[in-house]
C-alpha positions, 0 to 999 in steps of 0.5 A, spaced: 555 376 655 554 371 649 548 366 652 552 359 650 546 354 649 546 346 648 545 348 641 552 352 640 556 347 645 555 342 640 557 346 634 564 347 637 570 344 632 577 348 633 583 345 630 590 347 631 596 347 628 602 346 634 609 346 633 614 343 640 613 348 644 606 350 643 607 355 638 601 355 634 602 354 626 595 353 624 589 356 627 581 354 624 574 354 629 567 353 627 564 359 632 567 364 629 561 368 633 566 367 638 573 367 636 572 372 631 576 377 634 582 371 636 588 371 631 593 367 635 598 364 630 604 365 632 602 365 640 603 360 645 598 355 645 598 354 653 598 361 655 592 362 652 587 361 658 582 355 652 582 349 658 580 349 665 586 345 667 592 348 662 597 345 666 594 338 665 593 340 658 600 341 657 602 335 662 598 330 656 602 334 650 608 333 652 607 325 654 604 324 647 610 328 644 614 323 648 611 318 646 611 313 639 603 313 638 600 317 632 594 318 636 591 320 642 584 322 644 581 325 651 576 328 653 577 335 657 574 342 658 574 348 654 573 355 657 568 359 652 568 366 655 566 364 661 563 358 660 566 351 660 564 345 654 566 339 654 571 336 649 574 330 646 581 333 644 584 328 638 592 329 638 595 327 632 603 328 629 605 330 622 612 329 621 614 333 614 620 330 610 624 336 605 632 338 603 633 331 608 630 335 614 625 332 618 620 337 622 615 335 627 607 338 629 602 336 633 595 337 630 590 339 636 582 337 635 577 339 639 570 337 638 564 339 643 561 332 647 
């Protein structure tokens, strides 16, 4: 079992790529001792058991898809292999233009308190 010290938890810094739905697109970490062995690209973001509340979560993400702004932070917990590390989750939307077609992501960053 991994010991995750204050230390650790202060290192944590993941980021994400998602499309609408919540597929992941892009995949980065800082831990790669602890997600050494995670290749989630093309998996569903929310069926991957990373927060306490998945459903909250979600609840968020799909509020800040609805809406307008550029950017949205909130505080959240993580689930690390057993363990729980408080979070400041940034979302941000990138819209890319190209052949006159319009693609929407959301860039999930999360960072230890």
């Amino acid at each position: 079992m991994i010991n995750v010290s204050e230390n650790i938890e202060r290192k944590v810094f993941v980021i994400f790529e998602l499309s609408a739905d919540g597929t992941i697109l892009y995949f980065r970490n800082s831990l790669n001792a602890f997600f050494k062995d995670l290749n989630p690209v093309g998996r569903n973001f929310f069926e991957m058991d990373f927060f306490e509340d998945v459903q909250e979560f979600w609840r968020r993400f799909n509020h800040f898809l609805k809406g307008r702004d550029t950017v949205e932070n909130f505080n959240f917990t993580l689930k690390l292999r057993n363990h729980l590390i408080q979070t400041r989750v940034m979302l941000m939307r990138v819209i890319e233009r190209s052949n006159a077609e319009r693609a929407q992501s959301i860039i999930v960053d999360i960072r230890s308190l």
